[in-house]
DSSP file (Angstrom, degrees, kcal/mol; ACC not computed):
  #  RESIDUE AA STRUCTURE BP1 BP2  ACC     N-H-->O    O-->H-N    N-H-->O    O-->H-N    TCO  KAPPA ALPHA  PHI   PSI    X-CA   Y-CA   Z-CA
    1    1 A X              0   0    0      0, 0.0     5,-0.1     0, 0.0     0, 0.0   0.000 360.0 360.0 360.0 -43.4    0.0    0.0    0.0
    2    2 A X    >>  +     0   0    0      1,-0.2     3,-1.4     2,-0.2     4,-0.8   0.953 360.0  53.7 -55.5 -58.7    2.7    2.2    0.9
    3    3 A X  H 3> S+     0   0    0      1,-0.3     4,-1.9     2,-0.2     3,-0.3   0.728 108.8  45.8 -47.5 -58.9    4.6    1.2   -1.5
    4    4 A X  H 34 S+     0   0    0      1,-0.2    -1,-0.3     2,-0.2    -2,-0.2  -0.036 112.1  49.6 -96.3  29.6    1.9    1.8   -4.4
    5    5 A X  H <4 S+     0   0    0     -3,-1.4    -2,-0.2     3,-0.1    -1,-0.2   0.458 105.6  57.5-118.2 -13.3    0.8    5.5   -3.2
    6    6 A X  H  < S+     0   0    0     -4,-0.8     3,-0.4    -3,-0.3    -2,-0.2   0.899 114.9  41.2 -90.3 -52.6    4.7    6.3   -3.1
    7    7 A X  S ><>S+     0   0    0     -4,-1.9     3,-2.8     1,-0.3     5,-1.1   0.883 109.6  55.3 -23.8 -65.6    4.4    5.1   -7.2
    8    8 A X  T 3 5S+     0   0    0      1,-0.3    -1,-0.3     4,-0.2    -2,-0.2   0.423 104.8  55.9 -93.6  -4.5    1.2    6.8   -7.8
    9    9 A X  T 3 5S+     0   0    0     -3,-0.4    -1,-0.3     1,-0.0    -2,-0.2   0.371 111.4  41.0 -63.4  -0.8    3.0   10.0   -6.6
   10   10 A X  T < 5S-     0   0    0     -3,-2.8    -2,-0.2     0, 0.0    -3,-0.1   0.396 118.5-109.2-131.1   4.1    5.7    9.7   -9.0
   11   11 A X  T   5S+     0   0    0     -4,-0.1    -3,-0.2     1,-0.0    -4,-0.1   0.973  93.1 101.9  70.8  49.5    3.2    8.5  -12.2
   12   12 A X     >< +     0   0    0     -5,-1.1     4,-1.4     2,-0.0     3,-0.3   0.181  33.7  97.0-131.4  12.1    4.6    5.1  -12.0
   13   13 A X  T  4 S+     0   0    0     -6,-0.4    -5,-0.1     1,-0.2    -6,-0.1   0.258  77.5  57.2-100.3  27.1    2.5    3.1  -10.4
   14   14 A X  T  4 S+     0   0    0     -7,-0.1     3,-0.5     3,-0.1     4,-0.3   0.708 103.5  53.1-114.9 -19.1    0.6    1.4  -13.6
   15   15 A X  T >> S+     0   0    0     -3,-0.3     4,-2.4     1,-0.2     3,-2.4   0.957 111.0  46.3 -82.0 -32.6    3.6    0.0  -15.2
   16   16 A X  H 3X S+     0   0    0     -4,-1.4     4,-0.6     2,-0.2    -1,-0.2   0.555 112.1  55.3 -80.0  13.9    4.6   -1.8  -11.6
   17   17 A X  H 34 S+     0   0    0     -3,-0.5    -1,-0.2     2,-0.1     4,-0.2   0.537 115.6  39.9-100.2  -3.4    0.8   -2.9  -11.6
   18   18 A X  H <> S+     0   0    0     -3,-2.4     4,-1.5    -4,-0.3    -2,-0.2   0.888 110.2  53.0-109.1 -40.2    1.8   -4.2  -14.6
   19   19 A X  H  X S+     0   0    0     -4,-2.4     4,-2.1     2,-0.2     5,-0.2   0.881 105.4  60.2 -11.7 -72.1    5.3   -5.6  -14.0
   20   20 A X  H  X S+     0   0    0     -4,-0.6     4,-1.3    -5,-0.2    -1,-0.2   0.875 102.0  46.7 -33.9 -59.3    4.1   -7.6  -11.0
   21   21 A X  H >> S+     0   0    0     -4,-0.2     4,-2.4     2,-0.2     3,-1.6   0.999 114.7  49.2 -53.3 -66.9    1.8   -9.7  -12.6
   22   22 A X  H 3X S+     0   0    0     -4,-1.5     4,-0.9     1,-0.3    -2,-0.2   0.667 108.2  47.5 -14.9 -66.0    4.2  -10.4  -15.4
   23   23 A X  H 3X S+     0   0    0     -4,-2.1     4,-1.7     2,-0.3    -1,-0.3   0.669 108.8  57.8 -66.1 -28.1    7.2  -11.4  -13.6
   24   24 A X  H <X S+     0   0    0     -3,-1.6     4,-2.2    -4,-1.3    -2,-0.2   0.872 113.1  39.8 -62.5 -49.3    5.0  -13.7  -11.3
   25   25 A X  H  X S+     0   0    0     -4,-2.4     4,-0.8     2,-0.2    -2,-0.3   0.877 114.2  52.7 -75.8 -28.3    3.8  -15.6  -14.5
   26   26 A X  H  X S+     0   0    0     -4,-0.9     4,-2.3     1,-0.2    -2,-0.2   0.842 117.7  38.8 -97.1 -45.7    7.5  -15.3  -16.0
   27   27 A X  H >X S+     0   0    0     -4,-1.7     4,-2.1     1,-0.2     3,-0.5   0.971 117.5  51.0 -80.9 -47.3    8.9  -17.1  -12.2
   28   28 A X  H 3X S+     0   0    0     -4,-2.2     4,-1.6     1,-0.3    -1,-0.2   0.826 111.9  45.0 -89.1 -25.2    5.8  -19.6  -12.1
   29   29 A X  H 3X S+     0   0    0     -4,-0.8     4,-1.9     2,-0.2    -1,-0.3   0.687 112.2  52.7 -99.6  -8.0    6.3  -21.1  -16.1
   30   30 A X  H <X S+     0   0    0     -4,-2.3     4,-1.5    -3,-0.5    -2,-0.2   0.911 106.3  51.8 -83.7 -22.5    9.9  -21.4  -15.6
   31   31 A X  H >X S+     0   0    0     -4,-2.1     4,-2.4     2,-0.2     3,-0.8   0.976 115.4  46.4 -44.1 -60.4    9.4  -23.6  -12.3
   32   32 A X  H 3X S+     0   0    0     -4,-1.6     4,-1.3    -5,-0.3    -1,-0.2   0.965 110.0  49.1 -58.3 -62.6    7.1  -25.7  -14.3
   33   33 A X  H 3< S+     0   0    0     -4,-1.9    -1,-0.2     2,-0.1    -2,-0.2   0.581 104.6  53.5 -94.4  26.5    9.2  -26.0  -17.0
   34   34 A X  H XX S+     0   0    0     -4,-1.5     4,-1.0    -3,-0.8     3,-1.0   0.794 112.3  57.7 -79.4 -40.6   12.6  -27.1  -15.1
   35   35 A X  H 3X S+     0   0    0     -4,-2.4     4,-0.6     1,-0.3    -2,-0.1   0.653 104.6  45.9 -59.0 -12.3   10.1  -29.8  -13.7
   36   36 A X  H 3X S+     0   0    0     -4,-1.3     4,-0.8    -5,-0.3    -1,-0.3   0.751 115.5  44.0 -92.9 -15.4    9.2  -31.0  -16.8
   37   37 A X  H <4 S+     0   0    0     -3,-1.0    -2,-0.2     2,-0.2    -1,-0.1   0.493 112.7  48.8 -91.9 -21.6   12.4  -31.2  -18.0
   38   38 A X  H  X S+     0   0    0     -4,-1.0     4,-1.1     2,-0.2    -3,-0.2   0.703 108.4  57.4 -83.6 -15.3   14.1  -32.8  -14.8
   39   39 A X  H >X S+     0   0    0     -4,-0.6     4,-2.0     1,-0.3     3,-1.0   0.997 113.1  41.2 -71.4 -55.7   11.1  -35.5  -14.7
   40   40 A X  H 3< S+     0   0    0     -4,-0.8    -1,-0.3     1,-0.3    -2,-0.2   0.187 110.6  57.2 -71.1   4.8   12.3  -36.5  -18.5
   41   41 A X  H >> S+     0   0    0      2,-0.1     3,-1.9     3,-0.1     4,-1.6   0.730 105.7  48.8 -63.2 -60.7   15.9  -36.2  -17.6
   42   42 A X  H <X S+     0   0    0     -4,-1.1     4,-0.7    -3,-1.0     5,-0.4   0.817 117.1  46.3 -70.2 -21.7   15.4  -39.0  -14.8
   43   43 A X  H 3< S+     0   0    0     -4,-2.0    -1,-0.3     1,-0.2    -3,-0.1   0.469 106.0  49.9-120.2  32.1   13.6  -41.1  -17.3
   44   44 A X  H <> S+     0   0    0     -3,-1.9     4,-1.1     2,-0.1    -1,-0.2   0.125 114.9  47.7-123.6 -28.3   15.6  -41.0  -20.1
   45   45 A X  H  X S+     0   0    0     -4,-1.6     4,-2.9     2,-0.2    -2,-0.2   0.709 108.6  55.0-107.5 -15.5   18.7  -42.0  -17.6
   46   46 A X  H  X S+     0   0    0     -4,-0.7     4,-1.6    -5,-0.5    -1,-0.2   0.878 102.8  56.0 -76.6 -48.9   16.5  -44.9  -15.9
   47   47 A X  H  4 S+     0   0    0     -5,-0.4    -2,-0.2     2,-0.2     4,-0.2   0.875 110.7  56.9 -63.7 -24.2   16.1  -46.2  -19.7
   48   48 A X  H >< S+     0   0    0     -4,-1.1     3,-1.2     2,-0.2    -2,-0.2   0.988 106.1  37.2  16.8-115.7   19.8  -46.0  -19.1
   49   49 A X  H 3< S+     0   0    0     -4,-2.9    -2,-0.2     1,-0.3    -1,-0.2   0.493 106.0  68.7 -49.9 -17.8   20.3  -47.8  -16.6
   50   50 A X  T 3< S+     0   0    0     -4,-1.6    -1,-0.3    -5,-0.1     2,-0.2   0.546  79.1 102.9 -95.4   3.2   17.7  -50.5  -17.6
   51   51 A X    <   +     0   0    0     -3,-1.2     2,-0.3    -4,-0.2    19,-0.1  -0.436  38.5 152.3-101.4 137.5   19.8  -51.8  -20.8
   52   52 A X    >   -     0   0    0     -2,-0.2     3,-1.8    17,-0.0    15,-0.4  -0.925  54.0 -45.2-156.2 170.7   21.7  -54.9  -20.7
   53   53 A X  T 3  S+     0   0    0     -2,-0.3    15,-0.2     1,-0.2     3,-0.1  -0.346 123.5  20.5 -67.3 143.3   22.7  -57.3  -23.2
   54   54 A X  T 3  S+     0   0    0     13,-2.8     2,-0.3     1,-0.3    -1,-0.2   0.671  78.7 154.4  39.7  39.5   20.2  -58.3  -25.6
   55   55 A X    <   -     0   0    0     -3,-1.8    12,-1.9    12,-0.2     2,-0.6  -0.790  46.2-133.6 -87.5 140.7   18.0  -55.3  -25.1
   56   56 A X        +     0   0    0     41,-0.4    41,-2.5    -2,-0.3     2,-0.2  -0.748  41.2 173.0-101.3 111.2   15.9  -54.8  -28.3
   57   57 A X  E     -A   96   0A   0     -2,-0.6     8,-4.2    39,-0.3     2,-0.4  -0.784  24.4-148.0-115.7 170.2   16.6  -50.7  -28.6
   58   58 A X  E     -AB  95  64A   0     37,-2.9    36,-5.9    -2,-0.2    37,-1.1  -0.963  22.4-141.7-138.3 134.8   15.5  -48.4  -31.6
   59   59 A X  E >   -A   93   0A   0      4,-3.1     3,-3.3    -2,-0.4    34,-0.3  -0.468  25.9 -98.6 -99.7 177.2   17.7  -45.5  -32.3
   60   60 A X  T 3  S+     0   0    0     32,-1.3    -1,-0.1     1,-0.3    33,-0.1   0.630 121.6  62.1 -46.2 -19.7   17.2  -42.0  -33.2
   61   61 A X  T 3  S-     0   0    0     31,-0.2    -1,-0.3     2,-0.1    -2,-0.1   0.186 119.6-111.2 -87.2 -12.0   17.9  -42.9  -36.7
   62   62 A X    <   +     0   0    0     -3,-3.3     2,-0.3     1,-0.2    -2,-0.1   0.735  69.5 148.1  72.0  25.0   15.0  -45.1  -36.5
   63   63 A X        -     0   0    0     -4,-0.2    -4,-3.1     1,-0.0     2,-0.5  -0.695  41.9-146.5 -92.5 126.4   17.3  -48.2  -36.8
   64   64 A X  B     +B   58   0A   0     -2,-0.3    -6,-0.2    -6,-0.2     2,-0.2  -0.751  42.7 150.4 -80.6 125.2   15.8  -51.7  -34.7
   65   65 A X        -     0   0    0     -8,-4.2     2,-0.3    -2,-0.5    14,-0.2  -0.587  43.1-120.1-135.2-130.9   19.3  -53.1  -33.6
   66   66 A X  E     -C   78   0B   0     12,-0.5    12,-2.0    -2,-0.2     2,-0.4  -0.875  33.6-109.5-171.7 133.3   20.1  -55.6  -29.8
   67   67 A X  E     -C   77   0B   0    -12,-1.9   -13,-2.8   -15,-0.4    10,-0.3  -0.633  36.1-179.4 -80.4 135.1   22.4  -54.3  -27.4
   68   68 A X  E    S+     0   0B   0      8,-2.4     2,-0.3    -2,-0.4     9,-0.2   0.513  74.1   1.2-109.9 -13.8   25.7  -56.6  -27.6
   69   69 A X  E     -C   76   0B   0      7,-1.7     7,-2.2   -17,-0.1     2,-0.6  -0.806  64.2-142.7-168.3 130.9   27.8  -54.4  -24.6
   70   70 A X  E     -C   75   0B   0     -2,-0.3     5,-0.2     5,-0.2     2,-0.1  -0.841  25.3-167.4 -95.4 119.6   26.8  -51.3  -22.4
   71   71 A X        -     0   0    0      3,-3.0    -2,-0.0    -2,-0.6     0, 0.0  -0.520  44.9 -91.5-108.2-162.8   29.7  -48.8  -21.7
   72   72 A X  S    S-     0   0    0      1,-0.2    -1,-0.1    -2,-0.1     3,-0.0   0.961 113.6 -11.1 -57.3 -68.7   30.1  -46.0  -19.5
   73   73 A X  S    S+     0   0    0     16,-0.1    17,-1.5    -3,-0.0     2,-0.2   0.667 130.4  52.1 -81.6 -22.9   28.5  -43.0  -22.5
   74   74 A X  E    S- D   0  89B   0     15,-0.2    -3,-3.0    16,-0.1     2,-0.3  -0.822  72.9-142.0-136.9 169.2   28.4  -45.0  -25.3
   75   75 A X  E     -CD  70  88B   0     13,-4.0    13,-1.4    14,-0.4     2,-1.2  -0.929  16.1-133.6-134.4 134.8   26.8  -48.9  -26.6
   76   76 A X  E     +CD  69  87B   0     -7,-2.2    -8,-2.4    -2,-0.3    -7,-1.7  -0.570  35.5 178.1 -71.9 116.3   27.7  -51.5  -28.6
   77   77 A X  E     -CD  67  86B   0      9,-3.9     9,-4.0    -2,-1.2     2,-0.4  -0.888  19.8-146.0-123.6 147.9   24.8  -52.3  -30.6
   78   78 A X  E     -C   66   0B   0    -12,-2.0   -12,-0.5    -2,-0.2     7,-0.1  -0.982   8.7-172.6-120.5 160.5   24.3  -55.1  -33.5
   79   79 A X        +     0   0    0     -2,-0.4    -1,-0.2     5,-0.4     2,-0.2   0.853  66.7  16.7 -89.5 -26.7   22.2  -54.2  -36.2
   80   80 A X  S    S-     0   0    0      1,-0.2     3,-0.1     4,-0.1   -14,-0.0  -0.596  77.5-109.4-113.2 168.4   22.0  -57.6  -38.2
   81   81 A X  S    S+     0   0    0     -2,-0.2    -1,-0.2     1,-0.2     2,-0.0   0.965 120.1  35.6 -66.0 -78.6   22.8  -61.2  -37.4
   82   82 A X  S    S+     0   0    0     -3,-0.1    -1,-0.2    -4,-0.1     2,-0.1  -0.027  97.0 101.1-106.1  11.6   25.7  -61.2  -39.6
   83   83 A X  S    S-     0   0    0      1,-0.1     2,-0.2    -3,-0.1     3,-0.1  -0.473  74.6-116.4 -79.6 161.2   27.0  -57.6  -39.1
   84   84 A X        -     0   0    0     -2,-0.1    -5,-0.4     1,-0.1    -4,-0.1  -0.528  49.8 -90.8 -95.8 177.0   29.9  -56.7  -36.9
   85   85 A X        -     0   0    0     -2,-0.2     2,-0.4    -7,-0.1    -7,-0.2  -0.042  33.5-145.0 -69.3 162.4   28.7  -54.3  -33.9
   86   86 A X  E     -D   77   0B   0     -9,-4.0    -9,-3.9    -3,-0.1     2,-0.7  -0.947   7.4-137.6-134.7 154.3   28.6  -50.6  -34.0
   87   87 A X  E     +D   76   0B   0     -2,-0.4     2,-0.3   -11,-0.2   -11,-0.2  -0.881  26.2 174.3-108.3 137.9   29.3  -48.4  -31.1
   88   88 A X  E     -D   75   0B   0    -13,-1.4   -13,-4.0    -2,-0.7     2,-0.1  -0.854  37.1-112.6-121.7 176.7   26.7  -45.2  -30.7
   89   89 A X  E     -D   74   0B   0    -15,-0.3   -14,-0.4    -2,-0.3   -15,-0.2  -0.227  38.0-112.0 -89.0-171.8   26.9  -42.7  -27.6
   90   90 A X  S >  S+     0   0    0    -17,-1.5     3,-1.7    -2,-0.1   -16,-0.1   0.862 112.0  72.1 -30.8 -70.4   23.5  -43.2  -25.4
   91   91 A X  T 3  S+     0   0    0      1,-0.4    -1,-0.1   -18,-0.2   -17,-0.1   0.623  88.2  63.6 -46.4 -23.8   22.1  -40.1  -26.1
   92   92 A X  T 3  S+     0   0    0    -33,-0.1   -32,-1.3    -3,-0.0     2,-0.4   0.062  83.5  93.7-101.6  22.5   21.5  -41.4  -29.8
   93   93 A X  E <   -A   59   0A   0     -3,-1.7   -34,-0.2   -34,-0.3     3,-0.1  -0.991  58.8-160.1-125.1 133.5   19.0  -44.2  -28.6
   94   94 A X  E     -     0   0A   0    -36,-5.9     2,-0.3    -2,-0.4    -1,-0.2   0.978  53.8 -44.7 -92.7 -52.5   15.4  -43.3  -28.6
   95   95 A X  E     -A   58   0A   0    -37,-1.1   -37,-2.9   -48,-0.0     2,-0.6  -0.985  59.7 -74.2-165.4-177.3   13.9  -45.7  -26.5
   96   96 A X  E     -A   57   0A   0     -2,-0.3   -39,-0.3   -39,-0.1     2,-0.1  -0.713  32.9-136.4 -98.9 132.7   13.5  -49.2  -25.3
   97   97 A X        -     0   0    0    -41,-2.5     2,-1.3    -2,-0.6   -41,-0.4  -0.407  14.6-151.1 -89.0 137.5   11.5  -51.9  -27.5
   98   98 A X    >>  -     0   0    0      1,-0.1     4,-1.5    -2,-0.1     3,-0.8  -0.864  12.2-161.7 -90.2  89.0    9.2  -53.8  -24.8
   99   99 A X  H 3> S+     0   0    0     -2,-1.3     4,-2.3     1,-0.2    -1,-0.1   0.933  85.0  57.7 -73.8 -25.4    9.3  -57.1  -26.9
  100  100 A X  H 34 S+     0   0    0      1,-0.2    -1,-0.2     2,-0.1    -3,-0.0   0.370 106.5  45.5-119.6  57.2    6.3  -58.3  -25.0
  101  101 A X  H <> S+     0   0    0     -3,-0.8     4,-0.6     2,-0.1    -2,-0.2   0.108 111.3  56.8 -53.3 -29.5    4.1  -55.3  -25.9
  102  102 A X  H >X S+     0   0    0     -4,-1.5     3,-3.2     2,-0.2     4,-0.9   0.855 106.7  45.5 -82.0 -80.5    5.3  -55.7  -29.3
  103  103 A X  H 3< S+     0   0    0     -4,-2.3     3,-0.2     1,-0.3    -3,-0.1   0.577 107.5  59.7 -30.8 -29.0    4.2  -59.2  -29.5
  104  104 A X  H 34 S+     0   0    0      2,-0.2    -1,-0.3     1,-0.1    -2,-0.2   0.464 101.9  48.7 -37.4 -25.8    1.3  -58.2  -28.2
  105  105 A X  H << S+     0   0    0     -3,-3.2    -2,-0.2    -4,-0.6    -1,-0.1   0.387 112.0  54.6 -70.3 -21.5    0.5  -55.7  -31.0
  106  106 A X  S  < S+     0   0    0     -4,-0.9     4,-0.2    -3,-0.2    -2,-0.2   0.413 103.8  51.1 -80.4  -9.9    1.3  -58.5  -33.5
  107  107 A X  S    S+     0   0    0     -5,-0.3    -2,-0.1     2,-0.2    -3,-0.1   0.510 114.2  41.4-121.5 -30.1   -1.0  -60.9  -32.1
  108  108 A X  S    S+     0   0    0      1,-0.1    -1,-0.1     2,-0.1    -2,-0.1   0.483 108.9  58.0-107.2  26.8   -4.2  -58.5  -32.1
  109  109 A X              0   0    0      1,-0.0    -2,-0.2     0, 0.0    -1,-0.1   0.577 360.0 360.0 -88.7 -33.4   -3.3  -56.9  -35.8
  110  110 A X              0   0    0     -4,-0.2    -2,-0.1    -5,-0.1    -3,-0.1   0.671 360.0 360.0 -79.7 360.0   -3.6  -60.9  -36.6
């Protein structure tokens, strides 16, 4: 109150009536989005962790391969039976194939 008559003596008090609001939505949609972004952090690095040998991944590249060795950043993946293995970083694998949810999607298309 004080505060806004000290304003409206000096012909400033509509831009800080307008300021206020602003900065309150400015503070409240980055909060929201670092939480949306820390949740999909933690569950990109849990798909991670969840990879072991002969997990059926698909990579950004939109390649089906089977993981043949997990290192620290990066994974040995093969893409074919009869190919030799290829290393990508993590980052470059989109997610993890569920094989039996995919067989399950094969079995009610039939």
């Amino acid at each position: 109150m004080i505060i806004d008559s000290i304003l409206l003596a000096n012909g400033q008090g509509s831009m800080w009536s307008f300021m206020i609001p602003l900065l309150v939505v400015v503070v409240v949609m980055s909060f929201i989005s670092s939480r949306s972004q820390k949740k999909q952090r933690e569950k990109q690095q849990a798909m991670y962790n969840s990879m072991v040998k002969g997990t059926k991944i698909r990579t950004i590249g939109g390649f089906t391969a089977r993981v043949v060795e997990v290192k620290t950043d990066t994974v040995m993946i093969e893409l074919a039976d009869k190919m030799p293995p290829v290393e990508i970083v993590k980052n470059g694998i989109a997610m993890v194939i569920d094989e039996e949810k995919e067989a399950e999607k094969t079995e009610e298309k039939k």
